[in-house]
C-alpha positions in Angstrom: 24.3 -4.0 -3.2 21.8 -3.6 -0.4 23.1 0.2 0.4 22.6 0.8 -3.3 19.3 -0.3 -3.7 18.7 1.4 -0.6 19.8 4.7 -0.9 18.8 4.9 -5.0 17.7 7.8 -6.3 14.5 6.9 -6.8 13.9 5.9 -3.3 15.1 9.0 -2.0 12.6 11.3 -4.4 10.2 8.4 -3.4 10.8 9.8 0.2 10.9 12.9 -0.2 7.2 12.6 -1.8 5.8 11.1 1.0 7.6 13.6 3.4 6.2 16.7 1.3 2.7 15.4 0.7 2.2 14.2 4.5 3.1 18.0 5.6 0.8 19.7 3.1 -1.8 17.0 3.0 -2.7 17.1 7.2 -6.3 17.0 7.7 -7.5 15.5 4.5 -9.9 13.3 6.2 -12.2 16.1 6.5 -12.3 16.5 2.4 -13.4 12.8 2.4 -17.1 11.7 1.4 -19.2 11.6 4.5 -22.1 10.2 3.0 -22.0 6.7 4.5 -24.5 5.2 1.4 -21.9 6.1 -1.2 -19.5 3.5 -2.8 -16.4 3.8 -0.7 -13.5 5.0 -2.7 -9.5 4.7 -2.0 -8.3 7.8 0.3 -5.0 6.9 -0.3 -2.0 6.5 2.7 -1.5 10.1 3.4 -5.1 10.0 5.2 -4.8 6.6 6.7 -1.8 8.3 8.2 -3.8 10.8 10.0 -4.7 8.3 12.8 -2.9 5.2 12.1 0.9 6.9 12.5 -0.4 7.6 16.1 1.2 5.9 18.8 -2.1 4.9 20.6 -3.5 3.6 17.9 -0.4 1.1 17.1 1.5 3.0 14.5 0.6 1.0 11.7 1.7 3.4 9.0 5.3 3.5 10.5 5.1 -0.2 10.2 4.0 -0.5 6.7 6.9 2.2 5.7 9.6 0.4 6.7 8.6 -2.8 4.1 9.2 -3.4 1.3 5.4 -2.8 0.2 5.8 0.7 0.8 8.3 0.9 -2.1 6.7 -1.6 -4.7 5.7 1.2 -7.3 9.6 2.5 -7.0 11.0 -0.7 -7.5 9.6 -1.0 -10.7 12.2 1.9 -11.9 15.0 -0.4 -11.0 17.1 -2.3 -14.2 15.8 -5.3 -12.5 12.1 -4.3 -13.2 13.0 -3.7 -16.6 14.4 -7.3 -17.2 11.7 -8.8 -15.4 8.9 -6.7 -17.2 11.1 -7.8 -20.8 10.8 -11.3 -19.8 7.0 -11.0 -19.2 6.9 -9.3 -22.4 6.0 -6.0 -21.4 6.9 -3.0 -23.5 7.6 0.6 -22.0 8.1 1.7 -18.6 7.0 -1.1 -16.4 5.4 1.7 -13.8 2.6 2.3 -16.3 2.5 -1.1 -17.3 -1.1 -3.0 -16.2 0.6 -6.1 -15.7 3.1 -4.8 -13.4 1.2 -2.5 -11.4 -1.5 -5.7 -10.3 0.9 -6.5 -7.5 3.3 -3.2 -7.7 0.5 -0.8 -7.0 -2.7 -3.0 -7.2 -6.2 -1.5 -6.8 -9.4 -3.2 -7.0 -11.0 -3.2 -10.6 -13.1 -0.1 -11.4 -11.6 1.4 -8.0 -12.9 4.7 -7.2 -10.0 7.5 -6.1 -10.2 10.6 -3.8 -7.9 13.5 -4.8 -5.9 12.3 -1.8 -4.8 8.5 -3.3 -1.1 8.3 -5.0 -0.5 4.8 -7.2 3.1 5.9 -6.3 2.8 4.4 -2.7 2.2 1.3 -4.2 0.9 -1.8 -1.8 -0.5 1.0 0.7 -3.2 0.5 3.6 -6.1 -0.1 1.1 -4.9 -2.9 -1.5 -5.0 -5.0 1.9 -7.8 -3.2 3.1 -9.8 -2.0 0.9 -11.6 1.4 0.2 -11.4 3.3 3.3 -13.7 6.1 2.6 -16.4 5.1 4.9 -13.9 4.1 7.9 -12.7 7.5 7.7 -15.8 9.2 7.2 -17.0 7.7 11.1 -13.8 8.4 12.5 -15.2 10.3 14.9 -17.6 7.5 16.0 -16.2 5.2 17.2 -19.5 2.8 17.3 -19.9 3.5 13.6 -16.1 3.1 12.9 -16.2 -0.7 14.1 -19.3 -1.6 12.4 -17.7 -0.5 8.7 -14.5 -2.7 9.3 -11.9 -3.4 6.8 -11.1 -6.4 5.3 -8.8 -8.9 7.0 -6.1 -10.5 4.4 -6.0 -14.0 3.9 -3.3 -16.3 2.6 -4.8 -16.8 -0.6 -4.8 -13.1 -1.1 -1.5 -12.2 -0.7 0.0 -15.2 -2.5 -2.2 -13.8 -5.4 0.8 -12.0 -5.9 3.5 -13.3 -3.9 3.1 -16.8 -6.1 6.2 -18.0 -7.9 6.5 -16.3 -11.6 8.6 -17.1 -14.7 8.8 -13.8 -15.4 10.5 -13.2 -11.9 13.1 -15.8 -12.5 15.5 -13.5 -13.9 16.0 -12.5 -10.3 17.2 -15.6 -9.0 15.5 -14.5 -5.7 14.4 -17.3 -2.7 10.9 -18.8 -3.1 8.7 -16.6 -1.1 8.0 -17.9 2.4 4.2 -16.7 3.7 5.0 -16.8 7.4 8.4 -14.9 7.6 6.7 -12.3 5.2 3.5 -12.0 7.3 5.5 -11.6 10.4 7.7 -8.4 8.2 4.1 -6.6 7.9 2.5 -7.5 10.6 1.2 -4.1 12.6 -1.3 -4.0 15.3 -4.9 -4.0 15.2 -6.2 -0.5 16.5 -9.1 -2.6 18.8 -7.2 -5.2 19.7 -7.4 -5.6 23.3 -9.6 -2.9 24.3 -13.1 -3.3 24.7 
């Protein structure tokens, strides 16, 4: 079951997405907003990626692609997605449905996208985050970079959608247990330890 859920098809065009976008999309940052009075918009993993698959700086993307959040948009493709989205009564394809995509590939109401953002890499750096637009655009100042920091997730939020839901119950899956699933995304903090 688990090599083929794994290995799906989806998940290996998933991959091969990411792989193609992250070698044409190098250096993005620098089409990002630099006006630090703007509303910050959602850049999107590829650019987060820029600094944050570094080693020095903790590899954090490399830790948030091997969870489960990195596939949450392609797991809606999956037959168990469709019984779960019939038994919340939603109708269609439950990757453009709204009520899926609030935890599958959530983004904050009214969100503002760069050209560089994919809904596709579902629960990516900024739905825990937030907008990263004006963190990139400082990256280069490193002062200015740790004044505009990014939000720090909170038990509340995360069980937001990690809470127990009839309509899940088709999957007969355990109840979801906070601290073994904070310690699976857990990544380093780029300024931890260094002052």
């Amino acid at each position: 079951m688990f090599v083929k859920m794994f290995f799906s098809l989806p998940l290996i065009l998933w991959l091969f997405t990411i792989s193609w976008t992250l070698f044409f999309t190098t250096g993005l940052a620098e089409d990002i907003p630099s006006d630090k009075e703007t509303t910050p918009t959602y850049v999107g993993v590829v650019v987060c990626n820029e600094c944050h698959a570094k080693k020095e700086f903790g590899n954090q993307y490399g830790a948030w692609l091997s969870t489960k959040h990195a596939r949450t948009w392609v797991m809606l493709q999956s037959s168990n997605a469709k019984k779960v989205a019939e038994n919340a009564g939603v109708k269609g394809n439950p990757q453009n449905s709204v009520q899926c995509l609030k935890c599958h590939a959530p983004v904050e109401e009214g969100f503002k996208p760069a050209s560089t953002f994919h809904i596709e890499d579902g629960v990516q750096c900024e739905v825990c985050h937030g907008p990263a637009s004006q963190h990139v655009a400082m990256k280069m100042d490193k002062e200015a970079t740790a004044k505009v920091q990014l939000k720090r997730l909170t038990k509340e939020y995360c069980m937001m959608c990690h809470k127990e839901k009839t309509s899940h119950e088709v999957l007969k899956g355990k109840k979801f247990n906070y601290e073994n699933g904070w310690k699976r995304i857990a990544h380093p903090i780029p300024t931890e330890g260094k002052k």
